[in-house]
C-alpha atoms as an extended CHARMM CRD file, in Angstrom:
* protein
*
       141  EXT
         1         1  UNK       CA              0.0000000000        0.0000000000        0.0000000000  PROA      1               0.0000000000
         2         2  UNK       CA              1.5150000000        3.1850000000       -0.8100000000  PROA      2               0.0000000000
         3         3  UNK       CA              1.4540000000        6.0520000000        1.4990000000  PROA      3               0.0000000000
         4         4  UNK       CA             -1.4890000000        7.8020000000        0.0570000000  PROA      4               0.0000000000
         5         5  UNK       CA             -3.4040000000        4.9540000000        0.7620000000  PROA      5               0.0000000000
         6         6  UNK       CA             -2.0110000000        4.6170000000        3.8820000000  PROA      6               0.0000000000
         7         7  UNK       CA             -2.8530000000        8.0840000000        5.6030000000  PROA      7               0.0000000000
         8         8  UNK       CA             -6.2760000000        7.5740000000        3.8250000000  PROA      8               0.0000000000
         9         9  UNK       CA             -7.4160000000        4.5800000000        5.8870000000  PROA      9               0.0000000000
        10        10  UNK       CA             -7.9230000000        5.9420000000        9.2000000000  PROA      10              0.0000000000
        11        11  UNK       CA            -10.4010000000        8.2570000000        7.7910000000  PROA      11              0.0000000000
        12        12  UNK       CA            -12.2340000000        5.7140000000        6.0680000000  PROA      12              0.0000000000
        13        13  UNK       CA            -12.4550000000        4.3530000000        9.8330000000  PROA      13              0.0000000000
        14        14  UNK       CA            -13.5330000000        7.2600000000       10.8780000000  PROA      14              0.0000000000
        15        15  UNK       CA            -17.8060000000        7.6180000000       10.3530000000  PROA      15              0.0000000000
        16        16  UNK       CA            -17.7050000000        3.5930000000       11.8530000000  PROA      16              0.0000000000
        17        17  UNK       CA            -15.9460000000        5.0080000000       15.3840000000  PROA      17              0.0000000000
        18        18  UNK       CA            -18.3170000000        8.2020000000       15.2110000000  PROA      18              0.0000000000
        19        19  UNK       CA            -21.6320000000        5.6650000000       15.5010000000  PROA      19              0.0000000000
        20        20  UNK       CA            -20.0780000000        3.9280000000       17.9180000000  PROA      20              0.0000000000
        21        21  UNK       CA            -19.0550000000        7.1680000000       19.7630000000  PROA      21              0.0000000000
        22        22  UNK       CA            -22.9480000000        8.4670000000       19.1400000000  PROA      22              0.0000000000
        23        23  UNK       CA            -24.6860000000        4.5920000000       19.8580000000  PROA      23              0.0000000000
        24        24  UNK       CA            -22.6710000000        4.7000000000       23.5180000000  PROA      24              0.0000000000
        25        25  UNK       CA            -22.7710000000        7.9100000000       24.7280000000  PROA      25              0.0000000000
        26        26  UNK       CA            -26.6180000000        7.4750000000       23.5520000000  PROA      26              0.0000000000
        27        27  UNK       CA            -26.5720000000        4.2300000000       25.9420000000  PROA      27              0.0000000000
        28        28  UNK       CA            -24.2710000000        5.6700000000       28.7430000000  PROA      28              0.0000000000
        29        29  UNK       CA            -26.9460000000        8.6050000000       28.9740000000  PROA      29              0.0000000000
        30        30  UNK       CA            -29.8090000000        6.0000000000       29.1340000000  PROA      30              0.0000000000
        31        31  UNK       CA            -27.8920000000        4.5680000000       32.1020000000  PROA      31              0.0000000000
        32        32  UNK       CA            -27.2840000000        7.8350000000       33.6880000000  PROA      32              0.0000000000
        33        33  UNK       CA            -31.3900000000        8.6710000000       33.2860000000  PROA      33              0.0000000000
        34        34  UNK       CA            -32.0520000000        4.5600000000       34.7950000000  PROA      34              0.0000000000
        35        35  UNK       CA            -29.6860000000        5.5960000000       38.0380000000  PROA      35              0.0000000000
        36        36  UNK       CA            -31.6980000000        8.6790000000       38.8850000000  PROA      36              0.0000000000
        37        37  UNK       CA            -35.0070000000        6.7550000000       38.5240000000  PROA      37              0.0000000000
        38        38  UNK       CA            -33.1360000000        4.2000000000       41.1260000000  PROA      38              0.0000000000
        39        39  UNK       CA            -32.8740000000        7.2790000000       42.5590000000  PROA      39              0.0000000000
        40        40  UNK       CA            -36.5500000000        8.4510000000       42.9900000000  PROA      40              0.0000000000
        41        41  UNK       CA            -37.3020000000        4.6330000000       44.1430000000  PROA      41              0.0000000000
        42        42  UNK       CA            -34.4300000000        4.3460000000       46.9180000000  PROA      42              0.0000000000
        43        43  UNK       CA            -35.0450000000        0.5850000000       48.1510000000  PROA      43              0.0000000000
        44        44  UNK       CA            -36.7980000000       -1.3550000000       45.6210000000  PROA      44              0.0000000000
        45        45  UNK       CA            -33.3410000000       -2.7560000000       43.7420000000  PROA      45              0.0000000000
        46        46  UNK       CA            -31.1020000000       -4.9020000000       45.1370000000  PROA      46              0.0000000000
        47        47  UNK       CA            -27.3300000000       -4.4140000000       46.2010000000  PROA      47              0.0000000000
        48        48  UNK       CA            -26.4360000000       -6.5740000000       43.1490000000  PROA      48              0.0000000000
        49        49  UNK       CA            -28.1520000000       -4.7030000000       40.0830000000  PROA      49              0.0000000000
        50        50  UNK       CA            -27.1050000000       -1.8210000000       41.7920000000  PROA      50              0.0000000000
        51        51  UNK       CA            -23.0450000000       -3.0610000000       41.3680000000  PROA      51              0.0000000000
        52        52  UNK       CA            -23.9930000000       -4.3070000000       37.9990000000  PROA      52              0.0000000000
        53        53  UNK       CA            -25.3710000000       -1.1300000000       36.9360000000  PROA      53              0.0000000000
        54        54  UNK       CA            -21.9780000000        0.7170000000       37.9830000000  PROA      54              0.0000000000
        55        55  UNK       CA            -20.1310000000       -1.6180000000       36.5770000000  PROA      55              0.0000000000
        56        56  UNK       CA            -22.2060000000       -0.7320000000       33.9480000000  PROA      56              0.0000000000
        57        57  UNK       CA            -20.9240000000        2.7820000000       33.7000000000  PROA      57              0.0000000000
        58        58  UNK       CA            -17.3390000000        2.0640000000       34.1520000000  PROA      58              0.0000000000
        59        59  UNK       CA            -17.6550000000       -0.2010000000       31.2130000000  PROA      59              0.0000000000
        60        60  UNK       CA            -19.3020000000        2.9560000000       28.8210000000  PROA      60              0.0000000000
        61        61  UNK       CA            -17.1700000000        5.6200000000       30.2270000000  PROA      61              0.0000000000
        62        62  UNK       CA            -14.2530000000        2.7520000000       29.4100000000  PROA      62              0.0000000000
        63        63  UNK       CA            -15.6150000000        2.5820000000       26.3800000000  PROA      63              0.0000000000
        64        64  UNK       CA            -15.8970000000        6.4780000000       25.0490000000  PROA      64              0.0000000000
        65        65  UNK       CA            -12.2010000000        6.6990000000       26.3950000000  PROA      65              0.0000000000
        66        66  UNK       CA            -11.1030000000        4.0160000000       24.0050000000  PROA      66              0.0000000000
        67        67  UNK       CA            -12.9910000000        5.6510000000       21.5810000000  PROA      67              0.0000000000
        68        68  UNK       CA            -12.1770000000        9.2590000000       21.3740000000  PROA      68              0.0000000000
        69        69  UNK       CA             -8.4620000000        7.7550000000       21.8230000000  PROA      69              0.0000000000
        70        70  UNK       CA             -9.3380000000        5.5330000000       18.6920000000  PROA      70              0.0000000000
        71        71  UNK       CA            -10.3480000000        9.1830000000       16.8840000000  PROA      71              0.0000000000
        72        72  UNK       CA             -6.9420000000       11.1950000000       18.1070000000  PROA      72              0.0000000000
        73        73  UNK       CA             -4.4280000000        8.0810000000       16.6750000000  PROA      73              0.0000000000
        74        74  UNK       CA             -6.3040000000        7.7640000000       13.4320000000  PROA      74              0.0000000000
        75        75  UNK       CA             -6.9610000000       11.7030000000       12.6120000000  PROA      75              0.0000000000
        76        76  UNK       CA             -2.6650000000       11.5900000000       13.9500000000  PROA      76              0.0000000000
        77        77  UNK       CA             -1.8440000000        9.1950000000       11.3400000000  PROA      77              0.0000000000
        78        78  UNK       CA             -3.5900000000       10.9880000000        8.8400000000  PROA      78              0.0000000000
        79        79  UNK       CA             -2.3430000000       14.2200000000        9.2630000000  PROA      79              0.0000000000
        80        80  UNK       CA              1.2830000000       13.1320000000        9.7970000000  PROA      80              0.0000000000
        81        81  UNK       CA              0.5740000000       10.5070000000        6.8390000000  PROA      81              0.0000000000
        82        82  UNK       CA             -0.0970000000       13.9840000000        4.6220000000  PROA      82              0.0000000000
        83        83  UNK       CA              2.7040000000       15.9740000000        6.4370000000  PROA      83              0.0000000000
        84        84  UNK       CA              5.6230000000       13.1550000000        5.9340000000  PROA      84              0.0000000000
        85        85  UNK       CA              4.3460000000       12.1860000000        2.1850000000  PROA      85              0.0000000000
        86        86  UNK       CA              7.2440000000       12.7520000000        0.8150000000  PROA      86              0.0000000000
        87        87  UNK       CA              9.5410000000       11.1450000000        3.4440000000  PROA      87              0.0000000000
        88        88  UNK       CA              8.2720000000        8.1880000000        2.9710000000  PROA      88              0.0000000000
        89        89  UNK       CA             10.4790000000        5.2590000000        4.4910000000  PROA      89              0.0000000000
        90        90  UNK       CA             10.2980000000        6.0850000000        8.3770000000  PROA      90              0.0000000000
        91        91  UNK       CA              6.5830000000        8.0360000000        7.9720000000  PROA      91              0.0000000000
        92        92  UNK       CA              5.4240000000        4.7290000000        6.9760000000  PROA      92              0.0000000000
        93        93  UNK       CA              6.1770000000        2.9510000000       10.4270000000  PROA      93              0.0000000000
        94        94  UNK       CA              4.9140000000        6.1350000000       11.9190000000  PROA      94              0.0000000000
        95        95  UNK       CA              1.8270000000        6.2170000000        9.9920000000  PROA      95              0.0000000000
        96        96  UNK       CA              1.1340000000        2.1370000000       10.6080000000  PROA      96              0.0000000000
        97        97  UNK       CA              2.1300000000        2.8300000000       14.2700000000  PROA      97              0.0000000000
        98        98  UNK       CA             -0.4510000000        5.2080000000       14.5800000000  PROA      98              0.0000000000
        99        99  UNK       CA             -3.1920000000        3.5960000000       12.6860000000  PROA      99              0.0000000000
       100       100  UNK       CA             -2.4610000000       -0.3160000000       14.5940000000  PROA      100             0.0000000000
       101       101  UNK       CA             -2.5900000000        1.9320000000       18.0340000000  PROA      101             0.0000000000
       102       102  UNK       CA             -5.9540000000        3.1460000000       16.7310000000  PROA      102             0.0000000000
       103       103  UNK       CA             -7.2850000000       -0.3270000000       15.8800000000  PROA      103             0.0000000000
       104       104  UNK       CA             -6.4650000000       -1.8740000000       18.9460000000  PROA      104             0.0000000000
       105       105  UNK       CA             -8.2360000000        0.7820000000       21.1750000000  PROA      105             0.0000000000
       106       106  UNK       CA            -11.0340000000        0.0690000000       18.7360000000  PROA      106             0.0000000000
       107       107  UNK       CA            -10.9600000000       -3.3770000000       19.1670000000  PROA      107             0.0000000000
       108       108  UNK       CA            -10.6820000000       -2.6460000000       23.4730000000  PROA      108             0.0000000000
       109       109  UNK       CA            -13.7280000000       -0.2220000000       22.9440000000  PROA      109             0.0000000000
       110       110  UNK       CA            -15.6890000000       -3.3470000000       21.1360000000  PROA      110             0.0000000000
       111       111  UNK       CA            -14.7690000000       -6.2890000000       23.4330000000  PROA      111             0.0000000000
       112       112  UNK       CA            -15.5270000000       -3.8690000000       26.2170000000  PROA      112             0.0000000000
       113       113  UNK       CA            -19.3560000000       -2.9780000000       24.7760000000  PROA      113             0.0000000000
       114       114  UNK       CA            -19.8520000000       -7.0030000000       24.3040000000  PROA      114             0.0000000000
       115       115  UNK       CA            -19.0200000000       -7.2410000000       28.5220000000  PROA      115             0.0000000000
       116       116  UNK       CA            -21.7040000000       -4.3810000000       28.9530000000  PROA      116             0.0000000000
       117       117  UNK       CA            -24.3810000000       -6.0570000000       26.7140000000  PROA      117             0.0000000000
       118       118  UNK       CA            -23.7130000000       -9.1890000000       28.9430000000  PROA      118             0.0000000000
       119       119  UNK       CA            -23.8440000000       -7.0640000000       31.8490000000  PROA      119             0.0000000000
       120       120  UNK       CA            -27.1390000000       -5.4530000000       30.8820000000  PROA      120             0.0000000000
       121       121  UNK       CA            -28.3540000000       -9.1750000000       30.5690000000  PROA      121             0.0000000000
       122       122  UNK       CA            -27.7640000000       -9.7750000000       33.7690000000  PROA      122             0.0000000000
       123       123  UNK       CA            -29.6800000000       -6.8220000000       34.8400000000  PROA      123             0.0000000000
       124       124  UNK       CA            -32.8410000000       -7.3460000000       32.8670000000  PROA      124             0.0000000000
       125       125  UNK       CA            -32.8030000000      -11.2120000000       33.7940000000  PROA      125             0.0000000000
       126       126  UNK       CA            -32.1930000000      -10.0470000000       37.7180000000  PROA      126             0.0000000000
       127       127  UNK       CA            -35.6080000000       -7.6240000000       37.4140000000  PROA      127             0.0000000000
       128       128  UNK       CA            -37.3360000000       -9.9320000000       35.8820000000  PROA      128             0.0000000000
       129       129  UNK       CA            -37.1710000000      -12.2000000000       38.5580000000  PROA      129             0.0000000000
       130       130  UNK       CA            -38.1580000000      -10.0490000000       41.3180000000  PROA      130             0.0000000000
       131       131  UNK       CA            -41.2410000000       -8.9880000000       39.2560000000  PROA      131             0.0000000000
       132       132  UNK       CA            -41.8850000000      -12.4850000000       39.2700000000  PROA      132             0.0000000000
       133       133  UNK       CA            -40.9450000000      -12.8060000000       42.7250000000  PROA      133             0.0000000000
       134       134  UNK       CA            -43.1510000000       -9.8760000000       43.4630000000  PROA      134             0.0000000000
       135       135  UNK       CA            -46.0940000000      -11.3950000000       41.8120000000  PROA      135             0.0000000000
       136       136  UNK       CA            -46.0070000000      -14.6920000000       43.2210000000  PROA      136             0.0000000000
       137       137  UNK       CA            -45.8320000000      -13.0300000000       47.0000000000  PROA      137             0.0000000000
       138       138  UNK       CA            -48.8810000000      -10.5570000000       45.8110000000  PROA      138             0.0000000000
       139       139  UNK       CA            -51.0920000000      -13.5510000000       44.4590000000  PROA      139             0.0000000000
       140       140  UNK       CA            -50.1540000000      -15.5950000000       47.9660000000  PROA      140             0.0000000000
       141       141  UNK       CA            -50.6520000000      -12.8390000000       49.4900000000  PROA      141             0.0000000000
């Protein structure tokens, strides 16, 4: 791949990490808007959704570091890709550097949304059992 082609690349990575970016913050403020409800009804969860649901957050905020990381190396590489065109034997390593740092903070930022969607499993599976739980004691009730 010549260098064009090279500094070129991150930026066709570029509108995928913005979705993600927009998807997760979107998620992160759902999260953020499910705590305060929590909130409101102090006493009805239990201890454990409660640590689920900030491990939750750790995960997102996790995840939009890796992220906006993921934007700096790539939009890097680019503009030292264009900057060091025509120097290019050690701008090449530079550029590829760059652009592998970028795709493994991607790749953090991804494995790290999969352990939040298992996460927010957990959740969903632990409220529906105490609504279960809840109905059973008001029908013996």
């Amino acid at each position: 791949m010549d260098l064009t082609g090279l500094w070129l690349t991150p930026l066709i990575l570029l509108p995928g990490v913005a979705l993600l970016i927009l998807s997760t913050a979107f998620r992160f403020n759902r999260l953020h808007d499910e705590m305060h409800e929590l909130l409101e009804h102090a006493g009805r969860t239990s201890e454990a959704v409660v640590r689920r649901l900030m491990r939750r957050a750790f995960l997102f905020r996790n995840t939009l570091v890796s992220l906006y990381v993921c934007v700096a190396l790539f939009a890097l590489a680019s503009l030292l890709g264009v900057i060091f065109l025509e120097w290019s034997g050690a701008s090449r390593w530079i550029v590829l550097g760059l652009l592998g740092a970028g795709i493994g903070c991607l790749a953090y930022a991804a494995l790290s949304l999969v352990r939040e969607s298992l996460l927010s499993l957990d959740i969903i599976e632990e409220h529906g059992r105490q609504l279960r739980d809840a109905e059973a004691h008001r029908h013996a009730g």
